[in-house]
Structure formats: structure tokens, C-alpha cells
ZALO-440955 format. One record per atom (N, C-alpha, C): residue in three letters; atom name; x, y, z negated. Coordinates in Angstrom, 3 decimals, always signed. Layout:
("ala"; "CA"; (X; Y; Z))
...
***
This chain:
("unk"; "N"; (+21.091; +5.061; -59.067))
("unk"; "CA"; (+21.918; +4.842; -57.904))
("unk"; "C"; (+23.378; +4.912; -58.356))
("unk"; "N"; (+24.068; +4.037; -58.272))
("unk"; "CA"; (+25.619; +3.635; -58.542))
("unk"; "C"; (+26.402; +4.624; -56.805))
("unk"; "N"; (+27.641; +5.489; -58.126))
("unk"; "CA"; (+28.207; +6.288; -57.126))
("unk"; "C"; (+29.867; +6.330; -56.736))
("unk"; "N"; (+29.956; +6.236; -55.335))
("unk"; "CA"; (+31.461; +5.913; -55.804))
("unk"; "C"; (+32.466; +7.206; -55.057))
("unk"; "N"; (+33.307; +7.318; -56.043))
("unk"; "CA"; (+34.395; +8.709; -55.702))
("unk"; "C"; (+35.163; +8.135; -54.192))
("unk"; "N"; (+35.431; +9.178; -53.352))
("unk"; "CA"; (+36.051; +9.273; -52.717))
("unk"; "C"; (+37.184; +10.035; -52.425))
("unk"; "N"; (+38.275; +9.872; -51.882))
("unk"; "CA"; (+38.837; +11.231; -51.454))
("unk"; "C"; (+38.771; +11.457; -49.883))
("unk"; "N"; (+38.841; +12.396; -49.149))
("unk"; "CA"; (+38.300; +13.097; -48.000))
("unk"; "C"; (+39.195; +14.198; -47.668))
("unk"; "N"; (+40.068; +14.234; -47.038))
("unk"; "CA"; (+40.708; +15.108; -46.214))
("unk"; "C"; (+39.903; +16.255; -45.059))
("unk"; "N"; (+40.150; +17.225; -45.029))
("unk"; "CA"; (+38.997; +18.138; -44.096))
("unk"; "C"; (+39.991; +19.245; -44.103))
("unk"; "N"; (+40.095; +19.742; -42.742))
("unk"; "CA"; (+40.464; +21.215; -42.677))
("unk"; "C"; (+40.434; +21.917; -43.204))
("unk"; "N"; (+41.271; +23.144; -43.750))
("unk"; "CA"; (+40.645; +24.243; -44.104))
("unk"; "C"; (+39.114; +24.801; -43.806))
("unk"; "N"; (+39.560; +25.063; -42.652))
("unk"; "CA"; (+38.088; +25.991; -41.850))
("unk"; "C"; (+36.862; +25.052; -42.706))
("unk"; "N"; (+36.616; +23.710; -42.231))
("unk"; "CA"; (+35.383; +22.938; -42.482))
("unk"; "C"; (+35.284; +23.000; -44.226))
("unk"; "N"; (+36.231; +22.637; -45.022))
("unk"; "CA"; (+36.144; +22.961; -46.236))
("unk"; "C"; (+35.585; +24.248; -46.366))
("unk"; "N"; (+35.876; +25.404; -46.450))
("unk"; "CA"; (+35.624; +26.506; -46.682))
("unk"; "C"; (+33.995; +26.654; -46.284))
("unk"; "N"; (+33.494; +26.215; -44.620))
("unk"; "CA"; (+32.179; +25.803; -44.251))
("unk"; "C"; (+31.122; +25.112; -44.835))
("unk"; "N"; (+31.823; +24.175; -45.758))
("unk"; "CA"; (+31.195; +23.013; -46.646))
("unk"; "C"; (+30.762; +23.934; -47.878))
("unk"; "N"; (+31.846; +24.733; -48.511))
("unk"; "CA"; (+31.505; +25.417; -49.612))
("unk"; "C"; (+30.952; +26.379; -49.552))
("unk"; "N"; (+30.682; +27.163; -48.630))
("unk"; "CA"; (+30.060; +28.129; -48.341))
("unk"; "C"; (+28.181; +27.552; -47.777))
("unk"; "N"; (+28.490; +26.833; -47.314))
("unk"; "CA"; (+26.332; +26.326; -46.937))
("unk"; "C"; (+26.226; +25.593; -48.015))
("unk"; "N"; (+27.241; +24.791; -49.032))
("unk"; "CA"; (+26.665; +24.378; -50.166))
("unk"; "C"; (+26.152; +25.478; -51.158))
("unk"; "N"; (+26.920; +26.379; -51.179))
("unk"; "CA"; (+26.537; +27.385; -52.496))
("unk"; "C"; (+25.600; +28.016; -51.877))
("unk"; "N"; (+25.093; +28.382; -50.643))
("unk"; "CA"; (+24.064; +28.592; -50.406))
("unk"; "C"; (+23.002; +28.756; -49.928))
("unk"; "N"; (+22.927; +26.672; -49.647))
("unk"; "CA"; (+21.641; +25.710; -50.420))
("unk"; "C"; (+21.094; +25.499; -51.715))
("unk"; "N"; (+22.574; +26.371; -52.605))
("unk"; "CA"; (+22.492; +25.527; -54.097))
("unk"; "C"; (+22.803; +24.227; -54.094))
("unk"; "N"; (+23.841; +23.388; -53.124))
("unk"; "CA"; (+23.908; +22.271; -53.773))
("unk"; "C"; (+25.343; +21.606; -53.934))
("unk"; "N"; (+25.659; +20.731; -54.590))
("unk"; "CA"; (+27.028; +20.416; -54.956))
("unk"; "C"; (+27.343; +20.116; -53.254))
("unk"; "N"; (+28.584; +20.073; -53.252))
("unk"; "CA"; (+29.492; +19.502; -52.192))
("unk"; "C"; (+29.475; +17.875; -52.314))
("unk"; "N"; (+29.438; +17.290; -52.873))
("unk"; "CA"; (+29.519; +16.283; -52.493))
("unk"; "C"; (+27.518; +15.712; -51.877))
("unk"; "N"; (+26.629; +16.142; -53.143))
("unk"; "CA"; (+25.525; +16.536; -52.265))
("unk"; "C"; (+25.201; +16.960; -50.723))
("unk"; "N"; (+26.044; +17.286; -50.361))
("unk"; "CA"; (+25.752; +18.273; -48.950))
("unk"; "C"; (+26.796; +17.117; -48.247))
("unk"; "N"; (+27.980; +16.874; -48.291))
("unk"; "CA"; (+28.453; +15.867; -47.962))
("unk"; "C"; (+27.727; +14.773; -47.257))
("unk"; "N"; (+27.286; +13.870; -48.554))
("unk"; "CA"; (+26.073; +12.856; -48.682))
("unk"; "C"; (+25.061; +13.156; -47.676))
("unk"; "N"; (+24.084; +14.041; -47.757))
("unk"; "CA"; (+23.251; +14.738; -46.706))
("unk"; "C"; (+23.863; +14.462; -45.107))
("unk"; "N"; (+24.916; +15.320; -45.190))
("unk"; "CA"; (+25.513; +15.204; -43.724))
("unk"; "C"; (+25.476; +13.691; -43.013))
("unk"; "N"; (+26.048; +13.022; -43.926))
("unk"; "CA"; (+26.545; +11.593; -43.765))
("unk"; "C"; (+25.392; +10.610; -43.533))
("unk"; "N"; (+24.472; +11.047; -44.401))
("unk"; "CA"; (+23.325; +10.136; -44.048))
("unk"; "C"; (+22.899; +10.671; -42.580))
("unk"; "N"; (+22.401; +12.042; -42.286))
("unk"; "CA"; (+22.017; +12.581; -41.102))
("unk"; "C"; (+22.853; +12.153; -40.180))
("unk"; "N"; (+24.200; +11.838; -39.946))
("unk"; "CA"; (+25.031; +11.292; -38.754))
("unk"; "C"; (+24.768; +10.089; -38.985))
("unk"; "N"; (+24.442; +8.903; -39.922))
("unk"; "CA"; (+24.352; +7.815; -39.951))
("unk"; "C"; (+23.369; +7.391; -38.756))
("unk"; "N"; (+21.804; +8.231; -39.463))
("unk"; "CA"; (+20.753; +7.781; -38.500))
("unk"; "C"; (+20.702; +8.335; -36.884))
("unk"; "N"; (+21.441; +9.553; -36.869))
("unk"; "CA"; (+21.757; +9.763; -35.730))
("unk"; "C"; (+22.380; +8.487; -34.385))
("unk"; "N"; (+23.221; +8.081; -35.525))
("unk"; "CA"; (+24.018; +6.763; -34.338))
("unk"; "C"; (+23.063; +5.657; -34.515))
("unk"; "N"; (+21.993; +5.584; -35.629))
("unk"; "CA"; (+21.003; +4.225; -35.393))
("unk"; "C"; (+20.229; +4.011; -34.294))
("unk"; "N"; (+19.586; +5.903; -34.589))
("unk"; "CA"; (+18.324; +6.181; -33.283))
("unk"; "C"; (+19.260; +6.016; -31.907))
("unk"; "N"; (+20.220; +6.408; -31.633))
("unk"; "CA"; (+21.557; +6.454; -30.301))
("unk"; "C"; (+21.201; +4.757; -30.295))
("unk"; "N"; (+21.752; +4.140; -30.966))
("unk"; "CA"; (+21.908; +2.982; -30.857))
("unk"; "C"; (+20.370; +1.726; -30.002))
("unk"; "N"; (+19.250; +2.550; -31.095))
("unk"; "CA"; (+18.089; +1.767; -30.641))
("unk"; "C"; (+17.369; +2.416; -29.494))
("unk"; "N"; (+17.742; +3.609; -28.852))
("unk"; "CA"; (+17.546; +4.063; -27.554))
("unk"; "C"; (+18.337; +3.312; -26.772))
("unk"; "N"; (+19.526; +3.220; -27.002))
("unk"; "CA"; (+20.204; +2.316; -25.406))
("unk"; "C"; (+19.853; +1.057; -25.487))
("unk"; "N"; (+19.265; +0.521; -26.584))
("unk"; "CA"; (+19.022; -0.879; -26.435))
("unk"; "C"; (+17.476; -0.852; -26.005))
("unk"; "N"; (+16.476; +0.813; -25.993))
("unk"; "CA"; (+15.417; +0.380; -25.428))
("unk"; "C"; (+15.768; +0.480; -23.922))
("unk"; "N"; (+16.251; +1.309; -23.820))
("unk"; "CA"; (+16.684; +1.457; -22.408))
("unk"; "C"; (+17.497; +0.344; -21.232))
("unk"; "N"; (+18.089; -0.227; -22.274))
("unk"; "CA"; (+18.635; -1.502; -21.921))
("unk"; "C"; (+17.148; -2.382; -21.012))
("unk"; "N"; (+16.587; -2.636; -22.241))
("unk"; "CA"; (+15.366; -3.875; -21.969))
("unk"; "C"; (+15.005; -3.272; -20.565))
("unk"; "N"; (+14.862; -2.007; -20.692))
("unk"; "CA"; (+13.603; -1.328; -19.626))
("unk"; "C"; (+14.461; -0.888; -18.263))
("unk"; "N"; (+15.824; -1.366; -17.930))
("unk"; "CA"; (+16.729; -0.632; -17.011))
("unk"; "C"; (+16.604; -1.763; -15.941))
("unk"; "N"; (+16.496; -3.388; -15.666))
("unk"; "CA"; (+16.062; -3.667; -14.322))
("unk"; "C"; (+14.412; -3.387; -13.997))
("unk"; "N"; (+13.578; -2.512; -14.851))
("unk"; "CA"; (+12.553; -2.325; -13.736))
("unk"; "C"; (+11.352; -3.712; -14.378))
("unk"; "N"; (+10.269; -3.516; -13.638))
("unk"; "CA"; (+9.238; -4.384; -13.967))
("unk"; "C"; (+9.749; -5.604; -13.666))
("unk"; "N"; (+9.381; -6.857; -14.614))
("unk"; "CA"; (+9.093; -8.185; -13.394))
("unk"; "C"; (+7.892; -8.503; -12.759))
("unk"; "N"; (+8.232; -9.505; -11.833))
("unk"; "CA"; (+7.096; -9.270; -10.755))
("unk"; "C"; (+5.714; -9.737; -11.264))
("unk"; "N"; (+5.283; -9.830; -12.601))
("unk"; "CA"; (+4.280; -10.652; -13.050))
("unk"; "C"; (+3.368; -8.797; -13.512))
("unk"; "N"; (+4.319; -8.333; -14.074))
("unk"; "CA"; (+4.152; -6.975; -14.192))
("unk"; "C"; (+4.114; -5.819; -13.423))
("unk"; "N"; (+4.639; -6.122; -12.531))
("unk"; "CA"; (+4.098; -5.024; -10.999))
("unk"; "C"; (+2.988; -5.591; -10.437))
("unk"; "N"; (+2.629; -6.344; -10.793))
("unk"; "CA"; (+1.480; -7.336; -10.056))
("unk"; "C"; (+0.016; -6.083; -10.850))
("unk"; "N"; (+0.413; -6.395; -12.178))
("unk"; "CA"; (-0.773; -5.591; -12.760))
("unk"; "C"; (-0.736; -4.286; -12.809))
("unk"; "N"; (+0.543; -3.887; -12.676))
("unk"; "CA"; (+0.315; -2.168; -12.559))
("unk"; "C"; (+0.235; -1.797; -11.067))
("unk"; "N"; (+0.256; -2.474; -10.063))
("unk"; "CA"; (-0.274; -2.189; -8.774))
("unk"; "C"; (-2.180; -2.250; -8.917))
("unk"; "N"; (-2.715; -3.374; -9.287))
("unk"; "CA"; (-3.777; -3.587; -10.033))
("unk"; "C"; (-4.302; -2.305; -10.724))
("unk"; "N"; (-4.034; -2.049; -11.673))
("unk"; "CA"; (-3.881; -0.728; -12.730))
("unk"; "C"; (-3.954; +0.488; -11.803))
("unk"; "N"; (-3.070; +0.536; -10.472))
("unk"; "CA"; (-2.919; +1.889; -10.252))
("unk"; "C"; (-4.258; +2.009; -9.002))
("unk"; "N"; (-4.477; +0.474; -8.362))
("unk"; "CA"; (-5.621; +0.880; -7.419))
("unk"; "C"; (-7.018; +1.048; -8.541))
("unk"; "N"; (-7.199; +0.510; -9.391))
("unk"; "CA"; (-8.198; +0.299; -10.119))
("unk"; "C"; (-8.420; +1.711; -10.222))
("unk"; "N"; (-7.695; +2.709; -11.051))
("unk"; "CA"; (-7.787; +3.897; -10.879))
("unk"; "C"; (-8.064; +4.781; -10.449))
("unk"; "N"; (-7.359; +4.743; -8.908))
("unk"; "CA"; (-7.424; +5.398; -8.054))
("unk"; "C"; (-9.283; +5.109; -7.495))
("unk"; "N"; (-9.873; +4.138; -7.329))
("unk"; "CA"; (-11.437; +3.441; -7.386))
("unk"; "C"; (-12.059; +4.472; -8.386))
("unk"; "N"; (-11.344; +5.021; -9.538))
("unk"; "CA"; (-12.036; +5.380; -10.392))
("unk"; "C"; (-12.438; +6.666; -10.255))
("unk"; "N"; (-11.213; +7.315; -9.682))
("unk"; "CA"; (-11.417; +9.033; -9.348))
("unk"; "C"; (-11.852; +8.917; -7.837))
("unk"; "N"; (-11.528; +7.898; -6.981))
("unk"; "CA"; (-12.163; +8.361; -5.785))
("unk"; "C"; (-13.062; +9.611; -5.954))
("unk"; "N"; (-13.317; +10.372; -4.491))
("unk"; "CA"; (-13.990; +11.309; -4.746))
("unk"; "C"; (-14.244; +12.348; -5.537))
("unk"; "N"; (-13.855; +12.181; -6.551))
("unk"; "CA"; (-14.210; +13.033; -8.037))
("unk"; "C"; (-13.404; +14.263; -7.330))
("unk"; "N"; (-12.317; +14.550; -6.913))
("unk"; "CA"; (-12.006; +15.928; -7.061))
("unk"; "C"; (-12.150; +16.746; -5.298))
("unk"; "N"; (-13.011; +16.277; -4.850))
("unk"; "CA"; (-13.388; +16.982; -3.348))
("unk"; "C"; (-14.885; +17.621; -4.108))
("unk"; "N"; (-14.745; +19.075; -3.019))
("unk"; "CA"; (-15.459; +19.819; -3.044))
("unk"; "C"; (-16.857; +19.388; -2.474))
***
């Protein structure tokens, strides 16, 4: 894996934070860095591919599809009839 230097500005406080859970994880700073960075990466992917499921799914069934889950829900209901009376 080809690596490339950066420089990175960070607070005191967070520096000091960085070096302190790196040394003890045992792992370099820029290691732990890397780590972080990937973990916020996929963070904003999964963010990302939730609002776009949510998107698809935010007007609601179309009517070809309420058709069958009305279908679906009497079918069901046929199925337990009775079943839970004493």
C-alpha cells in the first residue's frame, strides 16, 4: 500500500488525546489517525445510503403495492382467525 505524508493541524487537547489512546492501543499516531478516518469515512457512506433508502421509501406504497399488502394483510388475518379466542 503506497503512503502519503500529510501535515494536520489539531489542537492541543486532541493531540495530546491522539497520543495518549495511541500509546495505549500500542499504535503509531498516524495508525490511529488512519483508523479514525476510515471509521468517519464509512460513517458518512452508511448516513448517506440511509437517506437515499429512505428517500425511495418516503412517498409511501404505490397503488399497485397497497393493492397486495391489503391482500397480504386480509390473507392473514383468514389465517389467525379464531386462533387466539378461548
Amino acid at each position: 500500500m503506497t503512503c502519503i505524508k500529510i501535515t494536520v493541524s489539531l489542537p492541543d487537547s486532541l493531540f495530546h488525546a491522539v497520543e495518549s489512546l495511541a500509546c495505549s492501543l500500542n499504535l503509531s499516531r498516524s495508525r490511529l489517525v488512519s483508523l479514525a478516518l476510515e471509521e468517519f469515512i464509512r460513517r458518512q457512506e452508511n448516513q448517506r445510503l440511509l437517506e437515499s433508502i429512505n428517500a425511495a421509501y418516503a412517498d409511501g406504497p404505490d397503488p399497485e403495492e397497497q393493492v397486495l399488502l391489503d391482500a397480504m394483510a386480509r390473507s392473514q388475518r383468514e389465517l389467525v382467525e379464531g386462533e387466539w379466542e378461548n
